[in-house]
PLY file of the C-alpha trace (Angstrom):
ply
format ascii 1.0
element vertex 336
property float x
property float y
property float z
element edge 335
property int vertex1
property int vertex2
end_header
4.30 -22.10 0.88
6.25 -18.70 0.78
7.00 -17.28 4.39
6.23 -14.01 5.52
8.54 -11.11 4.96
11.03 -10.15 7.66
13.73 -7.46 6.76
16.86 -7.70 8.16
17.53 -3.75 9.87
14.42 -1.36 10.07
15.42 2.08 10.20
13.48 4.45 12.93
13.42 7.81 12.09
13.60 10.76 14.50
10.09 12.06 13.20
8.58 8.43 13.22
9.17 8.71 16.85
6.73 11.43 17.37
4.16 8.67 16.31
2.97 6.05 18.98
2.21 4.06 16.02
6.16 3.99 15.62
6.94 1.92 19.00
4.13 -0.86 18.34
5.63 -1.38 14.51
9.11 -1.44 15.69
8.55 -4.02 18.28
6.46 -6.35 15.79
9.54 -6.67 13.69
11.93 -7.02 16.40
9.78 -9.59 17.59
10.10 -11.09 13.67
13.60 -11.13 14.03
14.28 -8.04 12.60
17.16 -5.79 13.89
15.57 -2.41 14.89
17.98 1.02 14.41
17.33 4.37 15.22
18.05 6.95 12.21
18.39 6.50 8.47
20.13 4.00 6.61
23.52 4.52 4.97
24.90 1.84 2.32
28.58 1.22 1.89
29.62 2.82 -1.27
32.08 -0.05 -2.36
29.11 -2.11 -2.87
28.31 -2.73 -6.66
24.81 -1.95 -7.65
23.46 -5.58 -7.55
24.95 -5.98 -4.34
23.27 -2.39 -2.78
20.27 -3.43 -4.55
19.68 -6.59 -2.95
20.65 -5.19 0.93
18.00 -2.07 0.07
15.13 -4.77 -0.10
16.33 -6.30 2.83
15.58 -2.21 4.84
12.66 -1.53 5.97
12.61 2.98 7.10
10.04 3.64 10.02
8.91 7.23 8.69
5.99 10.26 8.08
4.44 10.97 5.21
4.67 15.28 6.09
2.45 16.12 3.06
0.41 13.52 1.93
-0.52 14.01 -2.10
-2.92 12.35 -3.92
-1.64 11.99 -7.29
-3.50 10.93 -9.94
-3.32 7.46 -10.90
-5.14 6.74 -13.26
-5.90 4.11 -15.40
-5.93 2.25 -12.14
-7.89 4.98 -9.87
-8.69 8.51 -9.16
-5.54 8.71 -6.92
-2.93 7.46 -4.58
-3.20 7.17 -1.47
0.59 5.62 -0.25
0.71 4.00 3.38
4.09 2.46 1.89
6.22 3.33 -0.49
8.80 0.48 -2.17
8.30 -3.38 -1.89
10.59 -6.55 -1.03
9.81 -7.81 -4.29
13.02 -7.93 -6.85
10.68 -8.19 -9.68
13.35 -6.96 -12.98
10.77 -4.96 -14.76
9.25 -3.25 -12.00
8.87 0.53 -11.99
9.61 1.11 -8.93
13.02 -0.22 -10.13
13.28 3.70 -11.43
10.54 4.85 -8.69
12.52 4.45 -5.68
15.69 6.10 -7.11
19.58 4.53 -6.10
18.33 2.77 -2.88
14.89 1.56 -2.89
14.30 0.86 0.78
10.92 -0.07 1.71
9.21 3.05 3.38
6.39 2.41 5.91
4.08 5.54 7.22
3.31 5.89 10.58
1.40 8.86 10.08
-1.56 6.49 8.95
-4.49 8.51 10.90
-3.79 11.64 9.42
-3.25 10.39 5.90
-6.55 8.73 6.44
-8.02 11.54 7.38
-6.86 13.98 4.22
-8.55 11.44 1.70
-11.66 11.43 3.69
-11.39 15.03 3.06
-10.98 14.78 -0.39
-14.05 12.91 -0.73
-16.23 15.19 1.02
-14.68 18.10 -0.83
-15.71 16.18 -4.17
-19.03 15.16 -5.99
-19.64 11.08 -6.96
-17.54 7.93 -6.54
-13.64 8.60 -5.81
-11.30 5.61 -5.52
-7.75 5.34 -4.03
-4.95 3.07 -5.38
-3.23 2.02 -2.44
-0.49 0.04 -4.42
0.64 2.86 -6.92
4.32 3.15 -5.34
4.55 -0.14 -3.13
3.34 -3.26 -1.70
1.53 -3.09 1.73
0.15 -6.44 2.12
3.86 -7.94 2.58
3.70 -5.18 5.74
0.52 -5.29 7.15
1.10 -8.10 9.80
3.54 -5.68 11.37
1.50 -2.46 10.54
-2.38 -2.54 10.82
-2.03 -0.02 8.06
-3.91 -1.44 5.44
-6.71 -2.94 7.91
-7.35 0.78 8.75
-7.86 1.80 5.64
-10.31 -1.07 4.98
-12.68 -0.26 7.37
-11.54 3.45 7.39
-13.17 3.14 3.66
-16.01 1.14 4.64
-17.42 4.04 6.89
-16.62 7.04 4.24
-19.46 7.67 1.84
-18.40 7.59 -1.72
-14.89 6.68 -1.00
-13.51 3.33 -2.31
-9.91 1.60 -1.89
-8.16 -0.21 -4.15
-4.78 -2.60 -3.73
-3.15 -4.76 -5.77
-0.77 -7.27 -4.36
2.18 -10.10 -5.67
2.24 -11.29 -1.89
-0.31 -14.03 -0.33
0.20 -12.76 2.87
-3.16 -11.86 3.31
-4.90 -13.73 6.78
-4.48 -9.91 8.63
-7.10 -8.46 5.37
-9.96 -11.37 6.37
-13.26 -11.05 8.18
-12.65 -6.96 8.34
-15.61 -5.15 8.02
-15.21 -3.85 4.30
-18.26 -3.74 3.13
-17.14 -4.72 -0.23
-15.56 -0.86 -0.90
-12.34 -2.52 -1.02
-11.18 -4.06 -4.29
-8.46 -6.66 -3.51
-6.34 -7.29 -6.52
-3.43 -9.94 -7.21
-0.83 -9.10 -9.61
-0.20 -12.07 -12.03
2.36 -12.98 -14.62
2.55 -15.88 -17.11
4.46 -18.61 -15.38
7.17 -18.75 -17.45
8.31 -15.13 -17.22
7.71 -15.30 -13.60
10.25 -17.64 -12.77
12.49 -15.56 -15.07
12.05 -12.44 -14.17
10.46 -12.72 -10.75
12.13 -12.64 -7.47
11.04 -12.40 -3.58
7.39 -13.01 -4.31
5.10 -16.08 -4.22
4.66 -18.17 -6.99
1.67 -17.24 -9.41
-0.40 -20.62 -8.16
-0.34 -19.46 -4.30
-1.16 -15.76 -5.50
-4.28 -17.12 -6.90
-4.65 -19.63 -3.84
-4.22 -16.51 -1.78
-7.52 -14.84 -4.31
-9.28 -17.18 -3.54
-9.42 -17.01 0.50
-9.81 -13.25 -0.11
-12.89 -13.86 -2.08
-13.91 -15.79 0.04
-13.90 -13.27 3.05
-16.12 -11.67 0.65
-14.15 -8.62 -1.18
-14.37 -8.06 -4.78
-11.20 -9.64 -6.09
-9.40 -8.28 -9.47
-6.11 -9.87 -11.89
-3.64 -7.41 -12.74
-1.95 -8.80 -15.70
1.82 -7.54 -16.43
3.60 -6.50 -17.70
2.33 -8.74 -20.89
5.70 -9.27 -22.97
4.19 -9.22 -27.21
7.18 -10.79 -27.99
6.31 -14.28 -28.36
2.57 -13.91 -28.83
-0.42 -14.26 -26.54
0.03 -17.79 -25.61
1.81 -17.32 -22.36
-1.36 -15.70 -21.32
-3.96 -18.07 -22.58
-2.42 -20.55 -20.32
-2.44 -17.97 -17.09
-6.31 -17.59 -17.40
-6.61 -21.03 -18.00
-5.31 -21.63 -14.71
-7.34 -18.51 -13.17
-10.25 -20.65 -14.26
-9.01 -23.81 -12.51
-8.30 -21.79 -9.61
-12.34 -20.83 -9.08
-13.57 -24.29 -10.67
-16.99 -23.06 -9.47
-16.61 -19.60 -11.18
-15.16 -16.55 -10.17
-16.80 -14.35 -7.84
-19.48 -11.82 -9.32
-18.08 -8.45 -10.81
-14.13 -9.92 -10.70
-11.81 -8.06 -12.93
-9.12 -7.82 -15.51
-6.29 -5.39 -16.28
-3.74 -5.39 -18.58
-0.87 -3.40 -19.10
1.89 -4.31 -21.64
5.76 -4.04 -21.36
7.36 -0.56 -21.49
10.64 0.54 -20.06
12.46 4.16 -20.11
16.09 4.96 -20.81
16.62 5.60 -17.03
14.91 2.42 -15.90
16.84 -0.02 -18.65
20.17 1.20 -17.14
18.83 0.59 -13.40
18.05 -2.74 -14.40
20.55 -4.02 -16.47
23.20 -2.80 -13.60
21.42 -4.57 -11.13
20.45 -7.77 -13.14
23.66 -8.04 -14.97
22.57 -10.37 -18.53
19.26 -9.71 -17.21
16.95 -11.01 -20.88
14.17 -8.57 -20.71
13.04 -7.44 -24.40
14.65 -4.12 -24.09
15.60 -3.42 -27.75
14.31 0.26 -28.40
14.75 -0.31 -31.80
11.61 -2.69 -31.83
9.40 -0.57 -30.08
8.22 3.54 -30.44
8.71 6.33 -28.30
6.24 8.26 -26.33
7.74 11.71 -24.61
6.04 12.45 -21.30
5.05 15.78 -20.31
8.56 16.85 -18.53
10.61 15.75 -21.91
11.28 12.44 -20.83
9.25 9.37 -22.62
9.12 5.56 -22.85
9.75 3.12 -25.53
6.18 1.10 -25.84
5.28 -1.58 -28.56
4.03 -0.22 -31.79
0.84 1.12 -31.82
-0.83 -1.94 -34.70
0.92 -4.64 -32.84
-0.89 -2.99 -29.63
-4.08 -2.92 -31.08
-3.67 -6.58 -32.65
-3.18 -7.89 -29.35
-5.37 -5.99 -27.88
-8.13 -7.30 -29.60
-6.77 -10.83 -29.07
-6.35 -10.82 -25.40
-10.00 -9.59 -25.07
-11.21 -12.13 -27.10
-9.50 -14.84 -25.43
-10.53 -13.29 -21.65
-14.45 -13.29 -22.99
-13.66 -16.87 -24.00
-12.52 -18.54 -21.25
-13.13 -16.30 -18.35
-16.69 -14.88 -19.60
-18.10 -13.97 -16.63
-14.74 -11.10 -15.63
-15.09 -7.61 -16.44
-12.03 -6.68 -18.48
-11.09 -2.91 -17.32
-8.44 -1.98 -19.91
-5.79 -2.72 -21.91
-3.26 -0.36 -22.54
0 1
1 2
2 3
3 4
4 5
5 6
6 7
7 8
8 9
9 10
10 11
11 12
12 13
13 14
14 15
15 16
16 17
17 18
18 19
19 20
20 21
21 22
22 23
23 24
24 25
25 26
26 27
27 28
28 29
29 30
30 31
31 32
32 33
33 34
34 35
35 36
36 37
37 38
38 39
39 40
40 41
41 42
42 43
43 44
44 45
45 46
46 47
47 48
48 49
49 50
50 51
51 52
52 53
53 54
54 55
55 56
56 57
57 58
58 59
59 60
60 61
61 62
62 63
63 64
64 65
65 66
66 67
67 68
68 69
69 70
70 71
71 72
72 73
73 74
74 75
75 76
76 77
77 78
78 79
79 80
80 81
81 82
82 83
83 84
84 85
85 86
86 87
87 88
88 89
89 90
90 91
91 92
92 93
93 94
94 95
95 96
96 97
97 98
98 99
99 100
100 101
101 102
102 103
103 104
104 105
105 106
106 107
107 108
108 109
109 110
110 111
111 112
112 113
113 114
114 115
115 116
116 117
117 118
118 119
119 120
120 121
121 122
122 123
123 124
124 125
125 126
126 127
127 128
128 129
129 130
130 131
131 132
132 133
133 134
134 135
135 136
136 137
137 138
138 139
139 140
140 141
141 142
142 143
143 144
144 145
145 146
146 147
147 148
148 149
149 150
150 151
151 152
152 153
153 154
154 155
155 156
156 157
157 158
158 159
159 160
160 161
161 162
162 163
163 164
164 165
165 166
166 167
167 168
168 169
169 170
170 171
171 172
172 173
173 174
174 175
175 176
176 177
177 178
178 179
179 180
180 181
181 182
182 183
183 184
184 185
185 186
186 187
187 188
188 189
189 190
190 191
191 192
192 193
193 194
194 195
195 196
196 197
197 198
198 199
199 200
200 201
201 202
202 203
203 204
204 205
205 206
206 207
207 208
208 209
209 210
210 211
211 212
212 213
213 214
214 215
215 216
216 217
217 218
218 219
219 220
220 221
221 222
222 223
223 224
224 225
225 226
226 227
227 228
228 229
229 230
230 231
231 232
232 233
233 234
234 235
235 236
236 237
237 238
238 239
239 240
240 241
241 242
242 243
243 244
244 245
245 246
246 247
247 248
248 249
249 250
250 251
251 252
252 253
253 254
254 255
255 256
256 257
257 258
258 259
259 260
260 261
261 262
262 263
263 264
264 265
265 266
266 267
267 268
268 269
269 270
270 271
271 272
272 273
273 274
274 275
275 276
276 277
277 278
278 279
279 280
280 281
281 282
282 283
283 284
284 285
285 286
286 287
287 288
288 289
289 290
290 291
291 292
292 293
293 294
294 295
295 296
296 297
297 298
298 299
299 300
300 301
301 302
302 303
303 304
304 305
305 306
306 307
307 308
308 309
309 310
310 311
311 312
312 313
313 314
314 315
315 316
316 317
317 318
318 319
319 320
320 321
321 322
322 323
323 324
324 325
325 326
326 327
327 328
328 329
329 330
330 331
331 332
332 333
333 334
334 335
């Protein structure tokens, strides 16, 4: 069994102190055993980059969100909604290994109410369903027995017509998210891996059996669950994966909970990220070989090296195939 999270320093901003939320958070990690500092944190610069990366995950900066945006974010959701931004995860592929920039501290909002308050907004403003992705740039669920933040916006979500929440999660962590009033508008989702890359390239998260341990007591307090699959590495062919819903099946021996779903999203990396990780995970063995893959430029000139679009569409068709196979009863929400 994986213990909680506890960072070593959290950082309390001046403008975090404006927030009473700031003094209650503080003293829940102090009470961890974290040490609590007032200001921002500074990293010595003689440490190497593997060295400043691993004491950034160990931060944890007490701050505001000023100007809350809701990006968009799809395929996952309509938008963002951030009440963190970063996670103690040292997952190699990650993008927030790019995301977070040179120190990827874990941020935490205290400004919760009012960023609460703009997507209600937002929803009233707009016409139909809307959803949030809570998880777009970090992990709350690692947080929320020191912050309440993700609670909120549980039953925050409940209450607003049309307005759903989404999170996905690699943390088990999850006893604060049970018997909340949801009302099933929050989708709980647990970010999965096949076990063999996950001992590889996974680091400061659960093990993929108690992330689908930790599934199953949240469908069990009656949320619709999801599996985010990824990234899903082509290299050695869909077998990996066959055996990860196998064991998603043997998880939920009874079946898995009405309207569960998949996602899938295959390895990519950018220029910027491959240089972030391979400084950070020195002889790291991620398949980062541009010359194997093709290159998509973004809209502001800079791109990412994806698999080629037939061996995409190959496995594509394979994965879904094998999903309606042995998990028949799961909704399968892309691929891409």
């Amino acid at each position: 069994m994986s213990r909680p999270f506890v960072p070593r320093t959290v950082y309390v901003t001046d403008k975090a102190l404006k927030y009473g939320d700031a003094a209650r958070i503080a003293e829940a990690f102090r009470q961890a055993g974290s040490t609590i500092v007032r200001g921002t944190p500074r990293l010595p610069r003689h440490l190497t980059p593997a060295a400043r990366y691993a004491r950034a995950k160990s931060i944890v900066v007490l701050t505001v969100d000023e100007r809350p945006f809701f990006r968009n974010c799809r395929p996952s959701a309509d938008y963002e909604i951030n009440l963190v931004r970063g996670c103690p995860g040292m997952c190699e592929y990650c993008y927030l290994q790019t995301a977070a920039g040179p120190s990827p501290y874990t941020r935490v909002y205290v400004n919760v109410e009012e960023i609460l308050k703009q997507a209600g907004a937002l929803c009233r403003a707009r016409n139909g369903f809307i959803t949030f992705e809570a998880s777009s740039q970090g992990d709350p669920v690692p947080l929320e027995r020191y912050t309440g933040a993700l609670r909120r916006a549980v039953e925050f979500f409940a209450r607003v017509p049309d307005g759903y929440l989404r999170v996905v999660t690699k943390f088990t962590d999850v006893e604060p998210l049970l018997g909340l009033d949801h009302r099933k508008k929050t989708r709980v989702r647990f970010s999965l891996e096949a076990p063999g890359f996950s001992r590889e390239f996974e680091r400061g998260v659960p093990g993929v059996e108690e992330r689908l341990r930790a599934a199953a007591k949240i469908a069990e307090s009656g949320y619709p669950i999801g599996f985010l699959v990824a990234p899903v590495f082509l290299e050695v062919g869909l077998r990996p994966y066959e055996g990860l819903l196998r064991m998603m099946r043997e998880t939920f021996a009874n079946g898995l909970p009405e309207d569960t779903t998949l996602e899938f999203v295959t390895h990519r990396f950018t220029e910027r990220a491959k240089a972030f990780i391979l400084a950070r995970c020195p002889g790291s063995r991620l398949p980062m070989r541009e010359e194997s893959r093709r290159f998509r430029r973004g809209r502001f000139g800079t791109g990412k090296y994806l698999y080629p679009a037939e061996q995409l569409n190959v496995a594509r068709e394979a994965m879904l195939q094998m999903a309606a196979k042995i998990l028949p009863e799961v909704r399968v929400e892309y691929f891409v």
